[in-house]
DOTI-244737 format. One record per residue (C-alpha): residue in three letters; x, y, z. Coordinates in nm, 4 decimals, padded with zeros to 6 digits. Layout:
<nodes>
+-----+----------+----------+----------+
: res :        u :        v :        w :
+-----+----------+----------+----------+
: ALA :        X :        Y :        Z :
...
+-----+----------+----------+----------+
</nodes>
This chain:
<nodes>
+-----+----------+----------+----------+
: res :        u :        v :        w :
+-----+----------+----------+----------+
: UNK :  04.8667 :  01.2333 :  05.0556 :
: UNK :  05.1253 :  01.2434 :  05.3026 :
: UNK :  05.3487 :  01.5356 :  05.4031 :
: UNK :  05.7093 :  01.4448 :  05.4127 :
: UNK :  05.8955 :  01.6925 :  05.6870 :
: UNK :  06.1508 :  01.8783 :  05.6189 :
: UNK :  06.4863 :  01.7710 :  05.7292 :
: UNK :  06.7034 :  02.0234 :  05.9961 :
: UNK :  06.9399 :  02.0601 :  05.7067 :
: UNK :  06.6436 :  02.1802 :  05.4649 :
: UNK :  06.4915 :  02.4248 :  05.7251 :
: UNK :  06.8115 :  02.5472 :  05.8151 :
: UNK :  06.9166 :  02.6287 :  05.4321 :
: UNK :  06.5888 :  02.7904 :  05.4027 :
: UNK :  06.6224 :  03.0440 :  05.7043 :
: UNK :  07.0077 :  03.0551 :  05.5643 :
: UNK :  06.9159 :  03.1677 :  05.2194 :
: UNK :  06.6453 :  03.3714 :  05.3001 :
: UNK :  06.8939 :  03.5751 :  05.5176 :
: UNK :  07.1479 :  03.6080 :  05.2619 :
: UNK :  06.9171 :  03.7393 :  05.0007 :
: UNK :  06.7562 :  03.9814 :  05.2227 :
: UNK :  07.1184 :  04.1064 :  05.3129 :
: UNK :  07.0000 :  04.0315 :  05.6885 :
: UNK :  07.3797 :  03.8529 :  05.6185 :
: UNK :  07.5662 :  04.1659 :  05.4270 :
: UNK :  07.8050 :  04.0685 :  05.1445 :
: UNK :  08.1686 :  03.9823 :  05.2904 :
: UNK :  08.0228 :  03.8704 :  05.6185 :
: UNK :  08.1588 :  03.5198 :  05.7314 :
: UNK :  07.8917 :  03.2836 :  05.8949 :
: UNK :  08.0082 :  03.2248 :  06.2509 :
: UNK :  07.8700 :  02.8095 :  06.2469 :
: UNK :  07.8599 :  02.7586 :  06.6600 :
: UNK :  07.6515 :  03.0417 :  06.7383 :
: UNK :  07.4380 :  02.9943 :  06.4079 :
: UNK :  07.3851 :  02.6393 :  06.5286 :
: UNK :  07.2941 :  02.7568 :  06.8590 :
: UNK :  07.0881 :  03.0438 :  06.7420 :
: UNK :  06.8844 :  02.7782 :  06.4926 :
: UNK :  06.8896 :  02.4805 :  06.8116 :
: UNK :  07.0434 :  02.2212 :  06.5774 :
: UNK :  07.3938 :  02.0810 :  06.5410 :
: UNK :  07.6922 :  02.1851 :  06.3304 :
: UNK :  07.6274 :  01.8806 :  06.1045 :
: UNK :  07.3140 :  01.9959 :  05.9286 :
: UNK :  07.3904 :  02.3827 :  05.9046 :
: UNK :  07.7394 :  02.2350 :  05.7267 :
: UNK :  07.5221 :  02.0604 :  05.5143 :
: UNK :  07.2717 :  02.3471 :  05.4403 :
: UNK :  07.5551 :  02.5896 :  05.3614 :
: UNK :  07.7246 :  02.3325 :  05.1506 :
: UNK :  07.4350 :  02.3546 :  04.9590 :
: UNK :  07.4108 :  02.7360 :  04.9482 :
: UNK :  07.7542 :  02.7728 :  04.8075 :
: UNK :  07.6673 :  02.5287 :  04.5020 :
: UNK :  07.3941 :  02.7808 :  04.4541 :
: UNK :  07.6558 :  03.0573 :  04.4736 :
: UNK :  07.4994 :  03.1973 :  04.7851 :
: UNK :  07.7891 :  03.1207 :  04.9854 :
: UNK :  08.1919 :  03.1000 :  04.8999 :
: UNK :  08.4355 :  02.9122 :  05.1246 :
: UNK :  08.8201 :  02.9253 :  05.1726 :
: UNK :  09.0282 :  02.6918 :  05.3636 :
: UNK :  09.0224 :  02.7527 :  05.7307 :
: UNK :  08.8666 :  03.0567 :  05.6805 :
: UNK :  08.4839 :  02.8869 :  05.7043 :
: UNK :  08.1476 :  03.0111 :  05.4660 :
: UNK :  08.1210 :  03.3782 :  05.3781 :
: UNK :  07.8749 :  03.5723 :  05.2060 :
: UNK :  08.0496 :  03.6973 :  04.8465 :
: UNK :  08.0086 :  04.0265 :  04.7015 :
: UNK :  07.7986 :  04.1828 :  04.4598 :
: UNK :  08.0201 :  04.2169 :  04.2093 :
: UNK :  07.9679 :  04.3837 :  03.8413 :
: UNK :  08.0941 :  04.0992 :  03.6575 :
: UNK :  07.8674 :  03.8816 :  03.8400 :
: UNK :  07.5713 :  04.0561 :  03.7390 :
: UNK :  07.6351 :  04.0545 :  03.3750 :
: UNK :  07.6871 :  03.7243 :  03.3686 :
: UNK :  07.3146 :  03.6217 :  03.5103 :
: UNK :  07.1676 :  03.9118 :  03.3378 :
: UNK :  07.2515 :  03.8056 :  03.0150 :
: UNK :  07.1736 :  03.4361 :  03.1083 :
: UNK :  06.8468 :  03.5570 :  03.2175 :
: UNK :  06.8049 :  03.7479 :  02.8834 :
: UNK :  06.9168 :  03.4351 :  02.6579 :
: UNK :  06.6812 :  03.2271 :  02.8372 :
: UNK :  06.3572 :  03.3424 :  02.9976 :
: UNK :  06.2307 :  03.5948 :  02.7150 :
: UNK :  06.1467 :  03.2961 :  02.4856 :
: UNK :  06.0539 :  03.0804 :  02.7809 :
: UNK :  05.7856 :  03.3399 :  02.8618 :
: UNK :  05.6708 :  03.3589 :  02.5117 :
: UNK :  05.6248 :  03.0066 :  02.4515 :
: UNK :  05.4262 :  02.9749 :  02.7996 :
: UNK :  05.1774 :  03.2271 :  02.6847 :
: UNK :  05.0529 :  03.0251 :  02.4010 :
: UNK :  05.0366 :  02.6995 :  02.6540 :
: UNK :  04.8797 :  02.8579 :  02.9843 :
: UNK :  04.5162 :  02.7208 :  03.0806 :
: UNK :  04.2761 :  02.8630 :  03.2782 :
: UNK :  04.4195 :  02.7708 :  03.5760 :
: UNK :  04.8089 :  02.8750 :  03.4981 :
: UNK :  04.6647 :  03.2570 :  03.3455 :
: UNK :  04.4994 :  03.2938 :  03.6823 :
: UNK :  04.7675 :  03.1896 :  03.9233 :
: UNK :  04.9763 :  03.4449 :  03.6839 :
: UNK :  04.7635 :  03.7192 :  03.7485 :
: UNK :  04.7224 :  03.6519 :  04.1733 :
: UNK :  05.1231 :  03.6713 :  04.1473 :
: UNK :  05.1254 :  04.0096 :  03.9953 :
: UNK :  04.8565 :  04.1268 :  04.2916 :
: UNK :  05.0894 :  03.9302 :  04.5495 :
: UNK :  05.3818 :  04.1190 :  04.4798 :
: UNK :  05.2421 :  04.4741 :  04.3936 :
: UNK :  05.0200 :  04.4093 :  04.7717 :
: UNK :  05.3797 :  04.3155 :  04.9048 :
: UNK :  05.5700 :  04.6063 :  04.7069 :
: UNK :  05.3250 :  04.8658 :  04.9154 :
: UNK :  05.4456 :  04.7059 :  05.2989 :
: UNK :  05.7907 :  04.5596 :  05.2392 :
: UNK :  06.0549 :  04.5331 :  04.9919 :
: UNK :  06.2174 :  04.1792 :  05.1485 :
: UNK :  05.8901 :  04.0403 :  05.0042 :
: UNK :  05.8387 :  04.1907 :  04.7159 :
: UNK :  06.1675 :  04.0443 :  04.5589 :
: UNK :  06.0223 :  03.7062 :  04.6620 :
: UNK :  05.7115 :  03.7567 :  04.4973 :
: UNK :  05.8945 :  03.9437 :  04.2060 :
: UNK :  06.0300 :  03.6147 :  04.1940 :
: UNK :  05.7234 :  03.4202 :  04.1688 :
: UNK :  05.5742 :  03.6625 :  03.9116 :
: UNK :  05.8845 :  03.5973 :  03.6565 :
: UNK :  05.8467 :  03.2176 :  03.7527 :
: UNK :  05.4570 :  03.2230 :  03.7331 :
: UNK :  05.5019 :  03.3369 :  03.3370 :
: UNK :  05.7191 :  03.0450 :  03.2775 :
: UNK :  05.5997 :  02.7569 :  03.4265 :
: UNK :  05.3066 :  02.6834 :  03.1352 :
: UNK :  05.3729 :  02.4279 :  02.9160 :
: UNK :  05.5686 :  02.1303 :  03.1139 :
: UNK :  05.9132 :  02.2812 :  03.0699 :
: UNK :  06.0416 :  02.1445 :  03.3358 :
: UNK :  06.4430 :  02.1834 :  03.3034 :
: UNK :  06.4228 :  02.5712 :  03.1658 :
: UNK :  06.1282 :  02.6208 :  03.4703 :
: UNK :  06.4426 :  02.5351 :  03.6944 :
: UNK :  06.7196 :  02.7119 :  03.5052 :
: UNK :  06.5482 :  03.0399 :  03.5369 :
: UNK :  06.4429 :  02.9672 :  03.8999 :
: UNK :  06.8249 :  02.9068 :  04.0033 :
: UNK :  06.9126 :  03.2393 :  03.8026 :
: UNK :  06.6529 :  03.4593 :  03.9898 :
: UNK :  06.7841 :  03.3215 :  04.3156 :
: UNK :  07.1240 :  03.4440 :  04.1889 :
: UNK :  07.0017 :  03.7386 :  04.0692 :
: UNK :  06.7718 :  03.8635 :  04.3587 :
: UNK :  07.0468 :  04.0536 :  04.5723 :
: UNK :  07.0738 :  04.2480 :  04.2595 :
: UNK :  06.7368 :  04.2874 :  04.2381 :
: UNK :  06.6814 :  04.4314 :  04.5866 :
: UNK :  06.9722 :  04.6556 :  04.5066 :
: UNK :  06.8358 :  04.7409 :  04.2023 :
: UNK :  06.5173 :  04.8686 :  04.3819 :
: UNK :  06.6964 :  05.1019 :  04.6563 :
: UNK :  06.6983 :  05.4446 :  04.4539 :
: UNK :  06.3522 :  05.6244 :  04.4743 :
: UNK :  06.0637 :  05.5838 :  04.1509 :
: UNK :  06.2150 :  05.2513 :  04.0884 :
: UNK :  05.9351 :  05.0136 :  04.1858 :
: UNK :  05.6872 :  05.2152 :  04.0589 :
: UNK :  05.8787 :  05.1770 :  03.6974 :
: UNK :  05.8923 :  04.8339 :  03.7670 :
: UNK :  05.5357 :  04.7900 :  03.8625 :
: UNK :  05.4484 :  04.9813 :  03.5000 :
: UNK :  05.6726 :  04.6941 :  03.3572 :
: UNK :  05.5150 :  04.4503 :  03.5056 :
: UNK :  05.1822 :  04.5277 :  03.4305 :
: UNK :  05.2368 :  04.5520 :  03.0408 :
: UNK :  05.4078 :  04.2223 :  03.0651 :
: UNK :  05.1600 :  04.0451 :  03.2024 :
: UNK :  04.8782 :  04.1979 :  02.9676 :
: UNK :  05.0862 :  04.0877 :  02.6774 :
: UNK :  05.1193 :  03.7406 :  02.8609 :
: UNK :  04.7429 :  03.7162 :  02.8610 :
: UNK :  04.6878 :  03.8045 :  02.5648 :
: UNK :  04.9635 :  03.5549 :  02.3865 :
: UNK :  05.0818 :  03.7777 :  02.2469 :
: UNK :  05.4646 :  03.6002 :  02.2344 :
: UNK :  05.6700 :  03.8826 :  02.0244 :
: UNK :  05.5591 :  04.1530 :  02.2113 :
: UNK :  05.6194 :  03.9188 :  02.5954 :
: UNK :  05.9726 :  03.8266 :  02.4613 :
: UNK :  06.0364 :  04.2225 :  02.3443 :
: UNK :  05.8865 :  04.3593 :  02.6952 :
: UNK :  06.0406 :  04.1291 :  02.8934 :
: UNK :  06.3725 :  04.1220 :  02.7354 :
: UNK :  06.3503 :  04.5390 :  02.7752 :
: UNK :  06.2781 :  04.4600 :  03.1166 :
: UNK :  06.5863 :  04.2630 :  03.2143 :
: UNK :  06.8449 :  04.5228 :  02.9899 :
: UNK :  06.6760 :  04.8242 :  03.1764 :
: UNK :  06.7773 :  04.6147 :  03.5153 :
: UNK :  07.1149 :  04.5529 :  03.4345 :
: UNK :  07.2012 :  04.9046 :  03.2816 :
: UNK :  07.0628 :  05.0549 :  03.6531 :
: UNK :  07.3138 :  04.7934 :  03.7984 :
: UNK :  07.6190 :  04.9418 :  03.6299 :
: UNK :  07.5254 :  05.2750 :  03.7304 :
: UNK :  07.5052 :  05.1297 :  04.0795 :
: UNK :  07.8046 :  04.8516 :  04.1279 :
: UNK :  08.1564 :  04.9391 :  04.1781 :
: UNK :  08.4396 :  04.8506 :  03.8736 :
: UNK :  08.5392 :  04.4755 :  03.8975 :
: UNK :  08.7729 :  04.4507 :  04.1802 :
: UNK :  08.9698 :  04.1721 :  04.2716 :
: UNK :  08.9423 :  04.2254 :  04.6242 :
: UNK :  08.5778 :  04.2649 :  04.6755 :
: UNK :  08.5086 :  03.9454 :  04.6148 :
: UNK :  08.8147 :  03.7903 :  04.8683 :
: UNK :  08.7271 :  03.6497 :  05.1921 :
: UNK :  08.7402 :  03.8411 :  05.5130 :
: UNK :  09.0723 :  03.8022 :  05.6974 :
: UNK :  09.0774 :  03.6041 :  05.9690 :
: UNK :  09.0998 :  03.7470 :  06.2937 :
: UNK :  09.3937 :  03.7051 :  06.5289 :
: UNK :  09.3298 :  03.5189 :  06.8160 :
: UNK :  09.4435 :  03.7563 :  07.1844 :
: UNK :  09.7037 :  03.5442 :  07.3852 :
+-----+----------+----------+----------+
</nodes>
């Protein structure tokens, strides 16, 4: 089988995104394209295409003459792909425990090792593996279109995620969390994945309201363009 390389534009949105969701690029923070394009060795013309792409993910915002900025974490964003998240992945997870083989119950079980190794050395990865875990509990059973739906909302959702995880004791609640889920997974047993993991997501977003500022208007406004020194 041949390996099909990845294009400048799809390395570039991959180094882009990853960036973004490690808050290596803080919210607010425009994206400065020459010197990105430099810094990456490749020509505006892909990164414009790579961040075009990140913005129809919601990574990025743009405003006329103003370029790509990073948008902020906002309350009323959360909510929104919180309760997506609880609408949709709950029963997803519950129906792939009654269709995961061999195979698909042991891949979910190396993901919840991945990220509690990664949770031990670095938070950056243990959001991407936290990730992979949720996705790892979906993925049984062919489902291809809600497989993607709740892929594109943990994307969304992992800046809250990391910020979710700042305060001390809460990985190790998570972990806990975690762990019962994926027994129940194993075990099929679908009420009690749907109840955990529906507890799991609430328990998230509650933290999150503690943590994120009132809706604000501003917050989410580009950054003002400088004025250029005659």
């Amino acid at each position: 089988m041949s390996i099909v390389p990845r294009s400048l534009s799809d390395q570039a949105f991959e180094v882009v995104r990853e960036r973004i969701l490690s808050t290596q690029i803080p919210p607010l923070t425009p994206i400065r394209q020459e010197l990105l394009a430099e810094e990456l060795g490749i020509s505006k013309i892909p990164l414009r295409e790579a961040l075009g792409r990140l913005e129809e993910q919601g990574l990025l915002c743009s405003h006329p003459n103003r370029g790509f900025f990073v948008p902020a974490l906002t309350a009323v964003e959360a909510e929104e792909v919180f309760a997506l998240r609880l609408k949709i992945e709950p029963d997803a997870a519950a129906d792939a425990c009654r269709d995961a083989g061999d195979d698909e119950r042991e891949a979910a079980r190396a993901a919840l090792a991945a990220l509690e190794s990664a949770s031990d050395a670095d938070v950056r990865n243990a959001v991407t593996f936290n990730r992979r875990f949720h996705l790892s509990l979906v993925r049984p059973g062919g489902r291809a279109i809600t497989t993607q739906l709740v892929e594109r909302l943990h994307v969304l959702a992992e800046r809250y995620v990391r910020k979710h995880l700042e305060p001390e004791g809460r990985e190790a609640r998570a972990a806990s969390e975690h762990r019962a889920l994926l027994e129940a997974w194993l075990a099929r047993d679908a009420a009690r994945v749907s109840r955990l993991l529906s507890a799991h997501i609430v328990s998230t977003l509650h933290d999150l309201r503690q943590q994120l500022p009132p809706a604000d208007p501003a917050a989410s406004a580009p950054p003002p363009r400088r004025r250029q020194r005659r």
